[in-house]
ZAPAVO-412420 format. One record per residue: residue number from 1; residue in three letters; chain; x, y, z of N, C-alpha, C in turn. Coordinates in pm, whole numbers. Layout:
BEGIN
 seq type mol   n_xx   n_yy   n_zz  ca_xx  ca_yy  ca_zz   c_xx   c_yy   c_zz
 NUM  ALA   A      X      Y      Z      X      Y      Z      X      Y      Z
...
This chain:
BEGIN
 seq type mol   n_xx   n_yy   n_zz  ca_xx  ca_yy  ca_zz   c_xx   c_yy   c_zz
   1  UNK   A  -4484  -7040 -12552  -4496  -6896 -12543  -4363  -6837 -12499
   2  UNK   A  -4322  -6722 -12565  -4229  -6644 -12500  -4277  -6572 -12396
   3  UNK   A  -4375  -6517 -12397  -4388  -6439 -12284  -4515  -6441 -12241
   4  UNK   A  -4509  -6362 -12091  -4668  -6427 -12046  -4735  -6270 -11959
   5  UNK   A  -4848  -6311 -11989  -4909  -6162 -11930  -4905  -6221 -11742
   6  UNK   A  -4929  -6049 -11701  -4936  -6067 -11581  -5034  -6204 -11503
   7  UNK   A  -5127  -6145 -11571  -5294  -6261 -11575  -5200  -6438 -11590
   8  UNK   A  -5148  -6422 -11652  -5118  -6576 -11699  -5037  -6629 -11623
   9  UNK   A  -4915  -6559 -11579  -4799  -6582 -11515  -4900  -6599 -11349
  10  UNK   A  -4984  -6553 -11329  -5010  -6540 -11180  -5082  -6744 -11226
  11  UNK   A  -5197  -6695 -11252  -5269  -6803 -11288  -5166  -6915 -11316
  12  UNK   A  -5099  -6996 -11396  -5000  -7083 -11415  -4907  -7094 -11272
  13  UNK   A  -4893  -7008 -11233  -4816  -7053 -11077  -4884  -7064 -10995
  14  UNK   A  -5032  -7084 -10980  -5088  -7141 -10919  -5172  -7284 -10933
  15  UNK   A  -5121  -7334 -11080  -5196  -7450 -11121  -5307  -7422 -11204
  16  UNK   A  -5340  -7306 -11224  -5473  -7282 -11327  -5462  -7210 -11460
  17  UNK   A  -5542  -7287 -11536  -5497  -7194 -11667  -5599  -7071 -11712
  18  UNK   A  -5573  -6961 -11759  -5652  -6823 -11772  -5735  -6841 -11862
  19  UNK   A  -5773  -6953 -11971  -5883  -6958 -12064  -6018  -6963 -11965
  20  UNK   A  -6033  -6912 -11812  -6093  -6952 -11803  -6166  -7083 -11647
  21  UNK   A  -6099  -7147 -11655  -6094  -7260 -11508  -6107  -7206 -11418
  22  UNK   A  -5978  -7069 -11402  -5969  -6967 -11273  -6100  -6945 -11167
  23  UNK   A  -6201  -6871 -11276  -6308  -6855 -11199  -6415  -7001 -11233
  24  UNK   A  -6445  -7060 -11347  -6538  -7185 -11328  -6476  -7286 -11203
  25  UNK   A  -6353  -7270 -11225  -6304  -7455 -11132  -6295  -7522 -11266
  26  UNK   A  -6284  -7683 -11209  -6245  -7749 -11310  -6404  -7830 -11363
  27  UNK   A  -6490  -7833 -11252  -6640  -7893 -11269  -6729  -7791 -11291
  28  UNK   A  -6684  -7680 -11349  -6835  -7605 -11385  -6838  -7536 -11287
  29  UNK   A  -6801  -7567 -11165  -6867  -7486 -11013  -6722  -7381 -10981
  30  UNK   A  -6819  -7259 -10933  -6743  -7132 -10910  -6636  -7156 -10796
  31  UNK   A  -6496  -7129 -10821  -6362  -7102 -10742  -6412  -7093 -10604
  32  UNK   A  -6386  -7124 -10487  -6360  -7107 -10357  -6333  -6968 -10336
  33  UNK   A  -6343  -6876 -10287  -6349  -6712 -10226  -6163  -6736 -10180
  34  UNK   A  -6125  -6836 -10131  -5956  -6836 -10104  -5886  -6854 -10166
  35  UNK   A  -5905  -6924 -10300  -5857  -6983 -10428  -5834  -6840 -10498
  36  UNK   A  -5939  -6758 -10478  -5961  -6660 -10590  -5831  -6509 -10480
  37  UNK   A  -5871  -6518 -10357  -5766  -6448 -10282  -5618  -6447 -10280
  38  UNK   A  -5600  -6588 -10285  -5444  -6660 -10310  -5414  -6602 -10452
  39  UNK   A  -5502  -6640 -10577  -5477  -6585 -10688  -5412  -6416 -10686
  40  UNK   A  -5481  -6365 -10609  -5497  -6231 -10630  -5370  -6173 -10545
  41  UNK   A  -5324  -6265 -10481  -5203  -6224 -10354  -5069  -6243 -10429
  42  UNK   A  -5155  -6357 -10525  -4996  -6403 -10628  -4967  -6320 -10735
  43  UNK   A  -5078  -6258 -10769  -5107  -6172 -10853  -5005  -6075 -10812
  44  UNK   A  -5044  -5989 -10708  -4954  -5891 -10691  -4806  -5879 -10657
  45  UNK   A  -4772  -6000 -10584  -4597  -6054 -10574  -4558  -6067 -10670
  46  UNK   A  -4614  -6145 -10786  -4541  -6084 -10953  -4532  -5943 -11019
  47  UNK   A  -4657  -5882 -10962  -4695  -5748 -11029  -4524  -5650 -10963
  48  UNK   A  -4561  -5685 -10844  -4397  -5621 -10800  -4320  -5627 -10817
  49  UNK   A  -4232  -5701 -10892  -4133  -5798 -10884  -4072  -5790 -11064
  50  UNK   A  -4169  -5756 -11117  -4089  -5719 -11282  -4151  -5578 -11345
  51  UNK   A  -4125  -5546 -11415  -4140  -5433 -11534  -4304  -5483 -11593
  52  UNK   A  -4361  -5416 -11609  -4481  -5453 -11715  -4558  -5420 -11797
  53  UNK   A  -4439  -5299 -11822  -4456  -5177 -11905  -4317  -5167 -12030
  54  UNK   A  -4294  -5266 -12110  -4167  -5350 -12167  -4215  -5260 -12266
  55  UNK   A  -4125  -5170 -12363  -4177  -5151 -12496  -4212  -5240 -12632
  56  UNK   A  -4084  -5334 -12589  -4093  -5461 -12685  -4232  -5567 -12686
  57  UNK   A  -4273  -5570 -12543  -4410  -5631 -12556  -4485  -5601 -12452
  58  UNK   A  -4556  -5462 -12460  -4640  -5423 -12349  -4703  -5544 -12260
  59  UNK   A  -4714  -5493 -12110  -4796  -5599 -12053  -4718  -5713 -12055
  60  UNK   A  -4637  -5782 -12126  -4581  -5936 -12094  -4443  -5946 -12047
  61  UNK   A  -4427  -6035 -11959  -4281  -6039 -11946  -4205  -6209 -11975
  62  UNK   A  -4069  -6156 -11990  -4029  -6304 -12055  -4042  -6470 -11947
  63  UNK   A  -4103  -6554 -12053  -4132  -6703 -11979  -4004  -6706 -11863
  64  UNK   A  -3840  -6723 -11922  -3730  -6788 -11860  -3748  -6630 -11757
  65  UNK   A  -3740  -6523 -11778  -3734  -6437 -11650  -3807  -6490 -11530
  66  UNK   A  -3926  -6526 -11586  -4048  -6503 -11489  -4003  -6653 -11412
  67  UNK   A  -3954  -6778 -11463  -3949  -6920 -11379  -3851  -6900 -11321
  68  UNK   A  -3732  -6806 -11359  -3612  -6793 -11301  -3660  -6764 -11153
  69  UNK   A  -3732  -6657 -11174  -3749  -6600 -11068  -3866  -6660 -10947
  70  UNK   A  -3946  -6774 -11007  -3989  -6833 -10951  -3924  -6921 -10862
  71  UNK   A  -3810  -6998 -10905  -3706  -7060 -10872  -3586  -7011 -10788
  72  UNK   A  -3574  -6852 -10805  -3489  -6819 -10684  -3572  -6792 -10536
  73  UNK   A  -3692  -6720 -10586  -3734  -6705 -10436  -3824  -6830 -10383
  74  UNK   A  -3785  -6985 -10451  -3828  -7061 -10402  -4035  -7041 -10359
  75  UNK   A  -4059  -6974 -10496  -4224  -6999 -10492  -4282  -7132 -10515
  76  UNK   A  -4392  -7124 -10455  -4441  -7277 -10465  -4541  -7286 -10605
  77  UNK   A  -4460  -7326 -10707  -4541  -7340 -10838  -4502  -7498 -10894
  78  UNK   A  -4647  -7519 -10965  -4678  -7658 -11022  -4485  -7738 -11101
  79  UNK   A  -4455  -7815 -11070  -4388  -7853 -11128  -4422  -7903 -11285
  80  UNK   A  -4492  -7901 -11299  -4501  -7958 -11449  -4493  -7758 -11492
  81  UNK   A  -4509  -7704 -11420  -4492  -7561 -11496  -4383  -7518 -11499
  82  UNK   A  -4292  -7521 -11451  -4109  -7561 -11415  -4092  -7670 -11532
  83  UNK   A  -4079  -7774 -11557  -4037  -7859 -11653  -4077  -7823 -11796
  84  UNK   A  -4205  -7754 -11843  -4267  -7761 -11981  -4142  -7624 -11996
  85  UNK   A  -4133  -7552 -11923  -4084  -7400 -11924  -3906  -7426 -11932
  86  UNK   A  -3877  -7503 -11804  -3757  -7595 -11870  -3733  -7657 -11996
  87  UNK   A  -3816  -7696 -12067  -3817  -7786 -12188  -3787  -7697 -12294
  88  UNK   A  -3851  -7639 -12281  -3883  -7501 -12412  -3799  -7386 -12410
  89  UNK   A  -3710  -7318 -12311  -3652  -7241 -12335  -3524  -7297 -12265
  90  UNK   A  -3483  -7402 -12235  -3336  -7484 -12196  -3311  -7367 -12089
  91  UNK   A  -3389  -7409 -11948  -3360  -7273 -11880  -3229  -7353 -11792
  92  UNK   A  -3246  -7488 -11793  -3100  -7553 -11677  -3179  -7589 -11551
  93  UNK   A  -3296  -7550 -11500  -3369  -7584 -11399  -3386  -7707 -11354
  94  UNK   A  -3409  -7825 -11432  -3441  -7955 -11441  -3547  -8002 -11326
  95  UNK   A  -3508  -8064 -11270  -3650  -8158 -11172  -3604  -8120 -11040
  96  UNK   A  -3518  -7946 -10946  -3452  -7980 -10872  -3581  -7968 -10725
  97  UNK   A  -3531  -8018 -10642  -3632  -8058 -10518  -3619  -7956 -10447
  98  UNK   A  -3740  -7896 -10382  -3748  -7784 -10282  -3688  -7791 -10122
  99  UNK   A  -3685  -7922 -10111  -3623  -7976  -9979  -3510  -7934  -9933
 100  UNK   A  -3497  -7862  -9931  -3332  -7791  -9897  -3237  -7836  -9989
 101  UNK   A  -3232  -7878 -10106  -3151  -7839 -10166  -3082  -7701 -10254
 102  UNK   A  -3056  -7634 -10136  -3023  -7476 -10154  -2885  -7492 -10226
 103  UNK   A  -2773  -7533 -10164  -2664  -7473 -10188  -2587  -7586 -10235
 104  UNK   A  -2485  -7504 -10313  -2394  -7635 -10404  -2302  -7744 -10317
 105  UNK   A  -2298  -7700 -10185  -2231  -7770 -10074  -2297  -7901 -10087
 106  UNK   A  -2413  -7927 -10104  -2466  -8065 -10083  -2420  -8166 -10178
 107  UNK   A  -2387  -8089 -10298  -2349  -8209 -10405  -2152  -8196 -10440
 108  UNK   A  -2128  -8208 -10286  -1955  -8204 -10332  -1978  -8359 -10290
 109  UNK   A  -1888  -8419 -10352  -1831  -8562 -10376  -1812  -8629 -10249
 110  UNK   A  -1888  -8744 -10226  -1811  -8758 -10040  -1701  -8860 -10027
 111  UNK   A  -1598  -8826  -9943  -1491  -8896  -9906  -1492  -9060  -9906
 112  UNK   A  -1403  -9100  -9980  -1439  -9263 -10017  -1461  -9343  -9843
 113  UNK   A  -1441  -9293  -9744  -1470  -9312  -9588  -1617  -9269  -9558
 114  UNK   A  -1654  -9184  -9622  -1819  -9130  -9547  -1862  -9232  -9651
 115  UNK   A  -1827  -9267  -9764  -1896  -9323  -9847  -1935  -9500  -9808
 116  UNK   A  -1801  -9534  -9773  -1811  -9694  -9770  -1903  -9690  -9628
 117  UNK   A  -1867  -9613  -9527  -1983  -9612  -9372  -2095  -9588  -9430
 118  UNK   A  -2166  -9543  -9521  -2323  -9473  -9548  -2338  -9620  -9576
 119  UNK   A  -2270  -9694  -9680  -2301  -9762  -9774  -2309  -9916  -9684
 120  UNK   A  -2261  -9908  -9552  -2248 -10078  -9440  -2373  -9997  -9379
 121  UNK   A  -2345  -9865  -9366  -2516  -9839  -9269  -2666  -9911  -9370
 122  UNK   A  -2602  -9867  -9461  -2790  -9903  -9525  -2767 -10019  -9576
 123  UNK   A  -2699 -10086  -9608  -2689 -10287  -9607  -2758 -10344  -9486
 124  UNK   A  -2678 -10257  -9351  -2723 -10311  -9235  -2923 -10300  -9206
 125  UNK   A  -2951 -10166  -9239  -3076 -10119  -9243  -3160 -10213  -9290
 126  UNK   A  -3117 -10247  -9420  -3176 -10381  -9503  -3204 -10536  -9480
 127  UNK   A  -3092 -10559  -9378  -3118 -10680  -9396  -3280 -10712  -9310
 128  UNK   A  -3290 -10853  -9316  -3410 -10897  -9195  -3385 -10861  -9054
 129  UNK   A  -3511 -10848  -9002  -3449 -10823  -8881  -3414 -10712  -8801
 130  UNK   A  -3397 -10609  -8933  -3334 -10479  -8870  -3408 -10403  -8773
 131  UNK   A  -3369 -10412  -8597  -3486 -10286  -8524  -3472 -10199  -8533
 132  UNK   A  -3367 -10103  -8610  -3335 -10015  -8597  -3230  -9962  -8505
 133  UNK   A  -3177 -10023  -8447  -3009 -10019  -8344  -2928 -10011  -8398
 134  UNK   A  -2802  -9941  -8478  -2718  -9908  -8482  -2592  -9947  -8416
């Protein structure tokens, strides 16, 4: 899909798809009253957050806008909904981890000295024996 309605975009960042599941669940049995609240909370942090009144396609806004933006303010959405969305519109996102990997500082090159010490620390870690003493 290029683009996704409000309904869909909420639903999909929360793991559920809008044919439907939302309100059954996945066994037939009706959504949890918090499931359906959370929906509705997510609902409106998107509703704020873009245009949804597009002339080009009333009501929808674009897939790569909408993950972008999932991805800057660090929302908590399904990773397989990040990757299919990665896949399909080559957004550059790839598999990156929520764990603080914020800033490009983490991936500068480390000094062939921090490198060879990391690298006797975790040999040492490894062998038998290790209590953990340093």
């Amino acid at each position: 899909m290029q683009r996704w309605s409000l309904d869909e975009a909420a639903a999909l960042s929360i793991g559920f798809e809008l044919c439907g599941d939302l309100l059954e669940g996945t066994d037939g049995m009706p959504v949890q009253s918090d499931v359906l609240a959370f929906y509705f909370k997510r609902r409106a942090l998107i509703e704020d957050n873009f245009d949804w009144g597009s002339v080009a396609a009333p009501g929808r806004t674009s897939v790569p806008d909408l993950v972008r933006w999932f991805e800057k303010v660090e929302l908590d959405v399904p990773e397989q909904i990040l990757a299919a969305a990665d896949r399909y519109h080559a957004l550059g996102i790839g598999k990156k981890s929520k764990l603080g990997r914020s800033n490009a500082a983490d991936d500068k090159p480390l000094d062939p000295r921090e490198r060879s010490t990391m690298l006797k620390m975790i040999i040492t870690m490894n062998r038998p024996g290790f209590t953990g003493d340093l």
